[in-house]
FIKE-637650 format. One record per residue (C-alpha): residue in one letter; residue number from 1; x negated, y negated, z negated. Coordinates in pm, 1 decimal. Layout:
residues N
> A  NUM  X  Y  Z
...
end
This chain:
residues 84
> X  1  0.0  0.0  0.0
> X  2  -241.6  -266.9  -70.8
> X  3  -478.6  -200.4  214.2
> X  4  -155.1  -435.6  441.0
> X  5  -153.9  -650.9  160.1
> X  6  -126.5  -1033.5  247.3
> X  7  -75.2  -991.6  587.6
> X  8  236.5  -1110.8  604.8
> X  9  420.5  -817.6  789.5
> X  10  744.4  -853.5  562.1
> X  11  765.0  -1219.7  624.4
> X  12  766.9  -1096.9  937.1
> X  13  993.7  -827.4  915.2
> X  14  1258.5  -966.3  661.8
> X  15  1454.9  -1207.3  923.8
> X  16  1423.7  -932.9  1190.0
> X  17  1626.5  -694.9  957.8
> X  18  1840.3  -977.9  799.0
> X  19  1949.9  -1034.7  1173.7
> X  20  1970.8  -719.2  1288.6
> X  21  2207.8  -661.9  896.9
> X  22  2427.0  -962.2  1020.3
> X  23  2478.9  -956.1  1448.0
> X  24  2487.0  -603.6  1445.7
> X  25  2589.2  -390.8  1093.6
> X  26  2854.8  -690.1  1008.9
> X  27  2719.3  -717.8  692.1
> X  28  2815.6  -1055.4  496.2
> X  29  2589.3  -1029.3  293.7
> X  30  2189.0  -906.8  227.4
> X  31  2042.5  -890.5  -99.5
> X  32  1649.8  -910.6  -192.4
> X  33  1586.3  -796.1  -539.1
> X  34  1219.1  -833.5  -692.7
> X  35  1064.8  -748.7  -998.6
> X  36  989.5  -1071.2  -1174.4
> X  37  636.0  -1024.6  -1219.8
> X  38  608.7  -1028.9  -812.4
> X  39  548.4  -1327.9  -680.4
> X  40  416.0  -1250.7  -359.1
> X  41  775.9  -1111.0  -254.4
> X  42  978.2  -1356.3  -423.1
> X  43  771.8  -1588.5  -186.4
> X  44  850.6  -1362.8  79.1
> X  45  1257.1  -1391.0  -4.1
> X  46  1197.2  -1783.6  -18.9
> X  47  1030.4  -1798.8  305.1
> X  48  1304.9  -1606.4  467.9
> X  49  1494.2  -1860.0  311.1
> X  50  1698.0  -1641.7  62.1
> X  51  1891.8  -1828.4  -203.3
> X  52  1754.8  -1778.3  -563.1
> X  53  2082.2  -1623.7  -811.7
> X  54  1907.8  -1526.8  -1125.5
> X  55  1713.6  -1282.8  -1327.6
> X  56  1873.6  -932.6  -1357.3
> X  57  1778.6  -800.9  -1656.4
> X  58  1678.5  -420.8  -1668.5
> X  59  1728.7  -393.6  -1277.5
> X  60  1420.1  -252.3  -1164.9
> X  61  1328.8  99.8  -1286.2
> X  62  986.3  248.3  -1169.3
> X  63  868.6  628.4  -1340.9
> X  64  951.6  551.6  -1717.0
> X  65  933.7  176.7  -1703.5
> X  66  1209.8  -96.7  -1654.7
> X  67  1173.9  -422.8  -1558.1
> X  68  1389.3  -757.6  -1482.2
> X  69  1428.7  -835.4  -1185.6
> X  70  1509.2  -1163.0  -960.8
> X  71  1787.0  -1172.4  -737.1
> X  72  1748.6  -1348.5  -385.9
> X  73  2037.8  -1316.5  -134.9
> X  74  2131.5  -1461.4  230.8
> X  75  2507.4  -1495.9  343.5
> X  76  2545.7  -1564.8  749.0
> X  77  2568.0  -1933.5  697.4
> X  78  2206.6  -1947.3  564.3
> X  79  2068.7  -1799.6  799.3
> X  80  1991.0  -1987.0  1144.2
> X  81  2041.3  -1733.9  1396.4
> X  82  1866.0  -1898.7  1650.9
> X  83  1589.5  -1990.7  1487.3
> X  84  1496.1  -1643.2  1390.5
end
């Protein structure tokens, strides 16, 4: 995992999927949810410009540990189409 690191493939990839979510699945909605401590993909969520909601507490589980977690989402009228 950390050998693509910084290379900025899921700023990349986050408005191709959030697209692809609203033109062709329908969706109304996409949801990014990040464990707090992760800055690099709240960034990420920012940059695909995601609108902040709030911490989530106890939202992230990973093995034995549980972490809060920040929740980012995008509704169809955030998100320029065009532009993307």
């Amino acid at each position: 995992r950390t050998d693509r690191t910084g290379q900025g493939i899921a700023s990349r990839v986050v408005p191709l999927l959030t697209r692809y979510a609203f033109e062709h699945l329908g969706l109304k909605r996409v949801e990014i949810v990040v464990a707090v401590g992760n800055k690099a993909s709240q960034r990420v969520a920012q940059k695909a410009g995601a609108v902040r909601e709030g911490i989530l507490r106890n939202r992230v589980v990973i093995g034995e540990n549980v972490y809060d977690a920040v929740m980012h989402s995008l509704i169809p009228q955030d998100f320029d189409m065009e532009a993307r």
